[in-house]
N, C-alpha and C positions, 0 to 999 in steps of 0.2 A: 617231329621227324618220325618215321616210319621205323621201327623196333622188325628185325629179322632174328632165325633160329638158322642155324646149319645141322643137320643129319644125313652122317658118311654113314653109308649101309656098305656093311660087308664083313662077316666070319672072320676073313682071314685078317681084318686089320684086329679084332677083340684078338686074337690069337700074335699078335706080334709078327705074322708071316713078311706083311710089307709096313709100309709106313703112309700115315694118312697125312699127305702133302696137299691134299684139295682144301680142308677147312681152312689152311692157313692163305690158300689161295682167294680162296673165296671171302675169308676173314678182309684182304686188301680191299677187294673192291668193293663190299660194302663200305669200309670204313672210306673209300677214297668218293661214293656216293653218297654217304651222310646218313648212312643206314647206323643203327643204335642194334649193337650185338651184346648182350647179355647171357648167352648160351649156344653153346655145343654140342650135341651126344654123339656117339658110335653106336651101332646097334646090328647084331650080328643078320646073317639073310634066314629071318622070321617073320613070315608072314604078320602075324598077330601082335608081334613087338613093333614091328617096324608100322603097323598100324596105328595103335597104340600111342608111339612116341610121337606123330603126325598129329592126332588128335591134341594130342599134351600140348606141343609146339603152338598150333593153331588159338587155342586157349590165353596164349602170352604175346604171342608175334603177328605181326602183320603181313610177313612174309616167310615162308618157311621153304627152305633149299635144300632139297635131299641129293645126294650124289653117289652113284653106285648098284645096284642091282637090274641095271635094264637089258643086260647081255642077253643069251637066246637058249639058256639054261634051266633046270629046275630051281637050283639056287640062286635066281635071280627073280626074287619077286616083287619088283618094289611097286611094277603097276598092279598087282595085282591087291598091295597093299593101301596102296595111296586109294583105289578103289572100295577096300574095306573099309578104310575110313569117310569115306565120302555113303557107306552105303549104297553106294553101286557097283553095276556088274561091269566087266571088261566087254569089247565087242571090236572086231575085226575092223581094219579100213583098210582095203583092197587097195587106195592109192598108196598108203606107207608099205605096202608089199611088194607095188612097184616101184618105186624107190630107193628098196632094199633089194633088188633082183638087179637094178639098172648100176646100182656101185658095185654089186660083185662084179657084174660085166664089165664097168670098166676097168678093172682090177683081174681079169684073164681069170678069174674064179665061180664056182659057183656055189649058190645058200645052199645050205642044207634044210631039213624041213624043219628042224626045230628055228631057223632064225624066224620062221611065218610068229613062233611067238610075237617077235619086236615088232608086228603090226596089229599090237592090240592093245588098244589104250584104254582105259576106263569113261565110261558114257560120261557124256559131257568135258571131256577135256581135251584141250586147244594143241594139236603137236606143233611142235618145236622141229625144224630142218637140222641136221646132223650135217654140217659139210665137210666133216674127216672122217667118219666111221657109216658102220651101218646102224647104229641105235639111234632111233628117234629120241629125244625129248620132247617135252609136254609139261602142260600147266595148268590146274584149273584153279575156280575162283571158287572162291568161301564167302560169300557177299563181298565185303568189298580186302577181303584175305585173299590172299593169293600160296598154290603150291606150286611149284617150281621144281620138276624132278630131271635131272641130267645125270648123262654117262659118267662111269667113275673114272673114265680112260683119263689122264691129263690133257693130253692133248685134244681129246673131243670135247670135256667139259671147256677150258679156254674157249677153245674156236666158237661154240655157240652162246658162252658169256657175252666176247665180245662183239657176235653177229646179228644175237638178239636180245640176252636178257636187259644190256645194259640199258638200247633202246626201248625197252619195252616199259622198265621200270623207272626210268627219268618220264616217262611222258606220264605212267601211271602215275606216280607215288608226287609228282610235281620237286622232282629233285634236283633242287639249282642253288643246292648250299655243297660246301667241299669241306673234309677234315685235313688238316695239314699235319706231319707229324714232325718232332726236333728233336733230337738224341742229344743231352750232354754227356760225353764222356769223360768220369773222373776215374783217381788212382790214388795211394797213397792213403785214403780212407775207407774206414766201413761201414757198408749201409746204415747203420743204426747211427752212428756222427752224421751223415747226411741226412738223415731222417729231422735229426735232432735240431740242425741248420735249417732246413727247409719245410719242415712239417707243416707248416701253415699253409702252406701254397699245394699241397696234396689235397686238401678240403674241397680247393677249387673246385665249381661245374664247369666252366669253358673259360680257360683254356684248362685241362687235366692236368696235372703231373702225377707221374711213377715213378719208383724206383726198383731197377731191376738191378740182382747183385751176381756178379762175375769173382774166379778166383782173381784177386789182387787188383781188381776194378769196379766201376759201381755206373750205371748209367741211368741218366735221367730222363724220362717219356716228357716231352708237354706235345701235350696234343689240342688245337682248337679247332672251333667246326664255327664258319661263316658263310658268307653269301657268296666270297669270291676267295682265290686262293691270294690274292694283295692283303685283303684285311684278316687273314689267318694269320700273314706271315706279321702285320702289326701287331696282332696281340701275341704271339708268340715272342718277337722281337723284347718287349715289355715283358714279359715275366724273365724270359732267360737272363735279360741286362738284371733284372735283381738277384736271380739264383747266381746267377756268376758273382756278384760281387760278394754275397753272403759265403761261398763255396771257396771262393781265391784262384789259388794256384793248385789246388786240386784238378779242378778241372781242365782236363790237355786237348781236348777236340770237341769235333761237335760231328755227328752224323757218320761221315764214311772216312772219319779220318781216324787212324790208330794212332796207337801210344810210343809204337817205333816210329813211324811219322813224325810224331810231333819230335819226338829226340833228334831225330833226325834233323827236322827243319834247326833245332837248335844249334847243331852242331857247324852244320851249314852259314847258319849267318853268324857265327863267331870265327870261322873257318878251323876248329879246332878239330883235331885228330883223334882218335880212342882208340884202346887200347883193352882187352879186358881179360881176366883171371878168373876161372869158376874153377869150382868146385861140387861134384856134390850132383851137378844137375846134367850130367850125359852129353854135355854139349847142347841141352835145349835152349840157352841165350845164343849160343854163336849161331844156331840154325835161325834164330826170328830179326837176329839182326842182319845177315845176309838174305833174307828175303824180303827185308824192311828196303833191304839195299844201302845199309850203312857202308863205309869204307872204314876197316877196324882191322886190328889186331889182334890176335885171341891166344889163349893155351888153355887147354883143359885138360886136368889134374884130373889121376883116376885116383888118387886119396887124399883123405880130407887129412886140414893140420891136425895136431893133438890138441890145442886148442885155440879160441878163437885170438886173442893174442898174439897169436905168430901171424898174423893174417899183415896187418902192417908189414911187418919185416918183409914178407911175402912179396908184396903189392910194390915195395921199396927198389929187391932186388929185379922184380920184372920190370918196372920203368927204366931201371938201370940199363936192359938190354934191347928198351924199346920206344922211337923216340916219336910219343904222344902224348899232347897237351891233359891232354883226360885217360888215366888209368886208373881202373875200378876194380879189385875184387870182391868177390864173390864165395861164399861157402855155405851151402844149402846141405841141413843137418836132418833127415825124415825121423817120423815117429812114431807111435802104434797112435798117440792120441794129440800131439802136437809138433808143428815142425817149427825148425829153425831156421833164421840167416840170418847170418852176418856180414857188414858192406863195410868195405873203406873204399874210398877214393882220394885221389893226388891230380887235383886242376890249379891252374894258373893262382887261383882267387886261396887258393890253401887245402889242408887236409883236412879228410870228414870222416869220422868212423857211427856206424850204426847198427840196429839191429831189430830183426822183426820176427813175428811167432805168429802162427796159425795152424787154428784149431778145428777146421773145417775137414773136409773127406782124403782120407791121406791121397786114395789118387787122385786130386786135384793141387798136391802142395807143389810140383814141378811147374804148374801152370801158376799158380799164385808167387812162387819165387821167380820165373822169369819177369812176371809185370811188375812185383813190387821192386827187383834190381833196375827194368828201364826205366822205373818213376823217378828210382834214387838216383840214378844219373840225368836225367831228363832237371831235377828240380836243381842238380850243382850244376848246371850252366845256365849261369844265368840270361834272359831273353832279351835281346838286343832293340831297343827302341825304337818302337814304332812295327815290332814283327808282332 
């Protein structure tokens, strides 16, 4: 398979001004072509860098896809770099001026002289039709390498992804394999326990697995690459049915489904009611469960007990005034270098007390104690057969 580079050219993204949303753009449809991505760069609008990093890319990739400097500016030089690396000079094409004359017209505007820049593209290379903007793109070959330079606009790089490149490069490159991708998402444990569970199956070539770690969740990549997206989804089908049964009740979904979801669906097929008591966390549970769209009960406490032991009593007299099958509270305790919580709950099946610590970025312990509270309630009702 054909191995690609991405290089976003532009100052202001090295400076943090905007955010570079195109490689991850572009990052999809390679991976959804069966393009093999090994590298990224950013490289600010420098002539000789952004030269430079063309040449480098060229050297490792088969295709290399720059995004950003073709505006109609000084700081916009990326044909002029894509040229320096080719060792050639730029040269006018009167028809991409017409082109660029005829969109401002249709658009009740007209160029200024600097857009005449955007009809100059380096000797020998192939333009690319622009049908939302005025900036051409363009492409040229390397023997049998290919450059690929498009607008940083989003919506102009899209629209001529999917009007030419995609074309261009299924018929070049002979690309009639697809990557599929599978998210398991778990809770309740920590990357390095899933690690521990599954580390063999990371070794994998095709199908892959990852593991990417969230506060108070953990999710699992398998990614394979076949000839059609049927036998993707076989071999993905097959690794998943083992990580699952290795992982258990860890894991609560798979893809686009959440961790309130899945609590949710539970609650649902028991038809049980909740109820719940925080502490500690601002009301950030009673906000992800009403957006989960649970039906619940809540109070939130602007001070914590004196200790965690009163949390029973606690949890006792609020079911007392509250009539649901599942009452849980909650006390989330911050820390300069580790946070706390502590859980009870009061379901049908009996009472559970617990408690969990994390030692990760304090501002992230409000998001780790909301998911690690929906796990603990998600894991006391139990799932009703056959759901």
């Amino acid at each position: 398979m054909p191995v690609g580079e991405i290089i976003a050219i532009g100052t202001e993204l090295l400076l943090g001004e905007i955010q570079d949303t195109n490689t991850a753009s572009i990052a999809r449809v390679f991976r959804d072509l069966g393009i093999d991505l090994y590298r990224t760069m950013i490289v600010g609008d420098n002539l000789e860098r952004i030269a430079g990093a063309i040449q480098e890319a060229l050297g490792r990739a088969d295709i290399v896809l720059t995004t950003g400097g073709l505006g109609p500016t000084v700081d916009d030089p990326t044909r002029e770099a894509v040229a320096r690396a080719f060792g050639a000079e730029v040269e006018y094409h009167p028809e991409l001026w017409q082109q660029i004359q005829e969109r401002f017209t249709r658009y009740a505007r007209q160029p200024s002289e600097n857009n005449r820049r955007q009809a100059f593209l380096p000797h020998g290379a192939i333009a690319i039709e622009n049908p939302v903007g005025s900036a051409p793109a363009f492409y040229m070959n390397a023997g049998d390498k290919v450059v690929i330079s498009l607008p940083g606009v989003p919506r102009e790089m899209d629209a001529i992804i999917q009007s030419s490149i995609l074309p261009m490069l299924r018929s070049r490159f002979h690309l009639d394999s697809v990557i599929q991708i599978h998210v398991l998402h778990c809770a309740g444990v920590g990357e390095s326990q899933v690690d521990e569970w599954i580390g063999e199956f990371e070794y994998n070539s095709n199908p892959t697995v990852g593991l990417l770690a969230h506060p108070g969740r953990v999710d699992i990549r398998i990614a394979a690459k076949a000839a059609n997206i049927q036998e993707a989804d076989r071999m993905i089908a097959e690794v998943a049915s083992q990580i699952r049964q290795r992982v258990g009740e860890a894991v609560y979904g798979a893809n686009e489904e959440t961790l309130e979801s899945a609590l949710a669906q539970r609650l649902l097929a028991k038809g049980w009611s909740l109820a719940v008591w925080e502490s500690g966390l601002g009301g950030a549970l009673a906000e992800k469960l009403t957006f989960a769209g649970i039906n619940y009960q809540s109070e939130v406490s602007v001070s914590l007990p004196e200790t965690p032991a009163e949390l029973p009593q606690i949890i006792m007299d609020f079911r007392a005034a509250h009539s649901a099958q599942v009452t849980v509270g909650v006390v989330y305790t911050p820390g300069q270098f580790r946070q706390t919580l502590a859980l009870y709950a009061i379901t049908p099946d009996g009472e559970l007390d617990a408690s969990r610590s994390y030692g990760g970025p304090p501002q992230l312990g409000i998001a780790w104690a909301v998911n690690s509270t929906i796990d603990f309630i998600r894991r006391n009702i139990p799932q009703t057969t056959g759901a």
